[in-house]
Structure formats: C-alpha cells, structure tokens
C-alpha positions, 0 to 999 in steps of 0.5 A: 500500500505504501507504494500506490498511496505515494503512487500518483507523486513519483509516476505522474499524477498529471497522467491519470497513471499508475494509481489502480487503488481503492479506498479498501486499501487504506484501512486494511493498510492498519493491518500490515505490520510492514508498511514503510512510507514511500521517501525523497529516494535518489532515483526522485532527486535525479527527477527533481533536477531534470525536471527543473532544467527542462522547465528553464529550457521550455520556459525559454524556448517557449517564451522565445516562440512567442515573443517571436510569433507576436513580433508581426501586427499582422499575424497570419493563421499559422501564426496564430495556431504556434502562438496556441501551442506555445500557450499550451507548452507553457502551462505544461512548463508552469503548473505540470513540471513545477507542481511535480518537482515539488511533489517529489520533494515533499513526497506527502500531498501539503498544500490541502485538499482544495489544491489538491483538486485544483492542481489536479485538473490544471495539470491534466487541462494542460495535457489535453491542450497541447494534444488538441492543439496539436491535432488542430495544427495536423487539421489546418495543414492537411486543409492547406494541401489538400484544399489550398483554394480554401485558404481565405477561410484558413482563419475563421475554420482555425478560430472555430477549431481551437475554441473547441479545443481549448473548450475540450480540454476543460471539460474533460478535465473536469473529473479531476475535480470530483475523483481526486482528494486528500487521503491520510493514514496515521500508521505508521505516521500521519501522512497525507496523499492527493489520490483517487483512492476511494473515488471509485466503487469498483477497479473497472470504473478506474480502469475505464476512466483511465483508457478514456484518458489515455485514448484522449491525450494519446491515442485519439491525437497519435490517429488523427496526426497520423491520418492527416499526414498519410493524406498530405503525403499521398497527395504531394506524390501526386503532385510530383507526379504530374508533368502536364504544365504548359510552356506557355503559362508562366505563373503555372510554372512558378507555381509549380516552382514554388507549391512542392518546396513549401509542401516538402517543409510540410510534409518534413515538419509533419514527419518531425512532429509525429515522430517526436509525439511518438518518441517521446510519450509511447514508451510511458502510456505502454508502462501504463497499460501495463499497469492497468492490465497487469498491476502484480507483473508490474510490481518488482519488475520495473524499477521506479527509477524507469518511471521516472525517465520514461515521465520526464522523456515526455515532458521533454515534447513541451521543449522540442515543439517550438523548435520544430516549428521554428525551424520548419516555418519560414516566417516564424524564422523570420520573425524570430530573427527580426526580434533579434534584429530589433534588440540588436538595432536597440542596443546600437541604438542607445551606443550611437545615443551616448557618442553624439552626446559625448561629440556634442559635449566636445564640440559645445566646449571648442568654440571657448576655447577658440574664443580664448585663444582669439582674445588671447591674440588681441591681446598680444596685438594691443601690447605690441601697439602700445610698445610701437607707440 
C-alpha cells in the first residue's frame, strides 16, 4: 500500500497513471505490520533536477516562440495556431513540471485538499491542450494541401477549431475535480496523499476512466496526426507526379516552382512532429497499460527509477515543439530573427545615443576655447601697439 498511496507523486499524477487503488486499501493498510512510507529516494532527486532544467529550457524556448510569433501586427493563421501551442507548452512548463518537482520533494500531498483538486485538473487541462492543439495544427495543414483554394477561410475554420479545443480540454478535465482528494493514514505516521483512492466503487470504473484518458491525450491525437499526414503525403506524390504544365503559362510554372518546396517543409515538419509525439510519450502510456492490465507483473519488475525517465522523456515534447516549428516555418524564422534584429538595432541604438552626446559635449566646449585663444591674440596685438607707440 505504501507504494500506490505515494503512487500518483513519483509516476505522474498529471497522467491519470499508475494509481489502480481503492479506498479498501487504506484501512486494511492498519493491518500490515510492514508498511514503510514511500521517501525523497535518489532515483526522485535525479527527477527533481531534470525536471527543473527542462522547465528553464521550455520556459525559454517557449517564451522565445512567442515573443517571436507576436513580433508581426499582422499575424497570419499559422501564426496564430504556434502562438496556441506555445500557450499550451507553457502551462505544461508552469503548473505540470513545477507542481511535480515539488511533489517529489515533499513526497506527502501539503498544500490541502482544495489544491489538491485544483492542481489536479490544471495539470491534466494542460495535457489535453497541447494534444488538441496539436491535432488542430495536423487539421489546418492537411486543409492547406489538400484544399489550398480554401485558404481565405484558413482563419475563421482555425478560430472555430481551437475554441473547441481549448473548450475540450476543460471539460474533460473536469473529473479531476470530483475523483481526486486528500487521503491520510496515521500508521505508521500521519501522512497525507492527493489520490483517487476511494473515488471509485469498483477497479473497472478506474480502469475505464483511465483508457478514456489515455485514448484522449494519446491515442485519439497519435490517429488523427497520423491520418492527416498519410493524406498530405499521398497527395504531394501526386503532385510530383504530374508533368502536364504548359510552356506557355508562366505563373503555372512558378507555381509549380514554388507549391512542392513549401509542401516538402510540410510534409518534413509533419514527419518531425509525429515522430517526436511518438518518441517521446509511447514508451510511458505502454508502462501504463501495463499497469492497468497487469498491476502484480508490474510490481518488482520495473524499477521506479524507469518511471521516472520514461515521465520526464515526455515532458521533454513541451521543449522540442517550438523548435520544430521554428525551424520548419519560414516566417516564424523570420520573425524570430527580426526580434533579434530589433534588440540588436536597440542596443546600437542607445551606443550611437551616448557618442553624439559625448561629440556634442566636445564640440559645445571648442568654440571657448577658440574664443580664448582669439582674445588671447588681441591681446598680444594691443601690447605690441602700445610698445610701437
């Protein structure tokens, strides 16, 4: 019991993972005369550090895209889709990896039963926007290829599809609400824990709520990008293929010229992003699955130490998302460049500032000193006048 009442501190509450428990457990916990309760181990201390290093690299990176995605007024539509990523990657970089660092830390749940709640439907809303704004983004590109005359209604078709996003990742979140709580022993000691335990009548429930989760941050996304992108692909072949351009239509020609180019960064980019989705969250939903089905085969076999890698494997898809899309997007490139540009225009700026001030000072000092010479002349002059005389 000590290992799934600290379940949901070392192997991800944020996921819904490893927490196959009942409220059964905790009284017959009284019973057992070897109940150890879980510690800071050196496995979490690793974690501990990791994950606050990768929430300063995707604090900046983020923070970067976004700075770089708003350097425009005029912010196009794929613009406006990074810009929403970016703000999902950056509550998974402020609420996920901060509140987890901390939870390993303190092992025990200390901020009450009220944040208990609170955190635990802002961590798995976090989650759930960067899986659903990433499906948008997959939508919008397979629109753009597939229907590139559609591209006036680019704007209003993405408007509506990220409402419903974000809207999604809210109420599905909800639960959280209800199913999490605070659960305390006093044997060995007192000790208090945010878990499910309790939450659920029977292990089918929690099991099925689970591969809800795991189908809708996973699963479902995994599809769909895979769908979108096997389509963008089938058609760029196509189009390579055709060789019935005229001589005679020269804007054909340049649009033949130009149309694969930006369709094979797509298609690259799309390659990028669902390579590094896969990567980065496969091997942890499978160690899940393995939980949920088989929870005694689990036990003894894995260390938690993998838990901890395979976790912080996945929060590294928060850092790597800005840098896909700004190495893959033509604009935003741009725009991250012209920001740099800007700052560096700013601090020549002010250098230039303090030499016309510091020649302005100089040149403001050489007419006295020319006025002194001159007056020291007319007054050799004088004497020498009077000495002739």
């Amino acid at each position: 019991v000590n290992t799934k009442m600290n379940s949901s501190s070392c192997c991800g509450p944020q996921l819904i993972l490893f927490q196959q428990s009942s409220g059964s457990e905790v009284n017959s916990s009284y019973n057992r005369t070897a109940l150890q309760l879980p510690s800071f181990t050196t496995a979490a201390k690793v974690r501990v550090i990791i994950t606050f290093i990768l929430c300063g690299l995707s604090a900046f990176c983020n923070l970067a895209a976004l700075w770089a995605a708003n350097g425009h007024k005029r912010k196009s539509h794929v613009r406006v889709l990074i810009i929403n990523l970016t703000a999902a990657d950056l509550l998974v970089t402020f609420i996920v990896m901060p509140v987890d660092a901390v939870w390993n830390i303190t092992v025990q749940w200390l901020a009450g039963d009220l944040a208990c709640r609170l955190f635990m439907f802002l961590k798995l809303q976090a989650m759930y926007s960067c899986a659903f704004v990433t499906v948008v983004i997959s939508l919008d590109r397979q629109s753009a290829i597939l229907n590139p005359l559609a591209i006036n209604m680019a704007r209003e078709r993405n408007r509506t599809m990220l409402l419903v996003a974000w809207t999604m990742s809210i109420f599905f979140s909800i639960p959280q609400i209800f199913i999490f709580h605070n659960v305390t022993i006093t044997y060995p000691a007192n000790f208090t824990q945010c878990t499910t335990k309790g939450s659920f009548v029977y292990h089918w429930q929690e099991t099925a709520y689970n591969m809800f989760t795991f189908s809708c941050l996973f699963l479902l996304p995994l599809v769909i990008m895979i769908i979108c992108y096997t389509r963008i692909f089938i058609q760029i072949s196509k189009q390579m293929k055709k060789k019935d351009v005229s001589s005679d239509e020269p804007h054909l020609r340049c649009s033949k010229n130009n149309i694969p180019k930006a369709r094979m960064r797509t298609l690259k980019m799309s390659i990028v992003i669902v390579i590094c989705f896969i990567v980065c969250w496969t091997p942890y939903y499978l160690l899940g699955l393995w939980y949920w089905f088989f929870p005694d085969d689990l036990e003894g076999k894995v260390s938690h130490s993998l838990t901890h890698i395979l976790f912080i494997f996945g929060l590294f898809n928060a850092c790597l998302d800005p840098v896909i899309y700004g190495l893959f997007t033509i604009r935003f490139h741009r725009g991250l460049r012209n920001c740099c540009r800007k700052a560096t225009v700013m601090t020549g700026r002010e250098t230039d500032t303090v030499l016309s001030r510091s020649l302005k000072c100089t040149a403001a000092a050489l007419p006295s000193k020319r006025g002194t010479m001159s007056g020291e002349k007319e007054h050799r002059y004088n004497q020498s006048q009077s000495s002739s005389s």
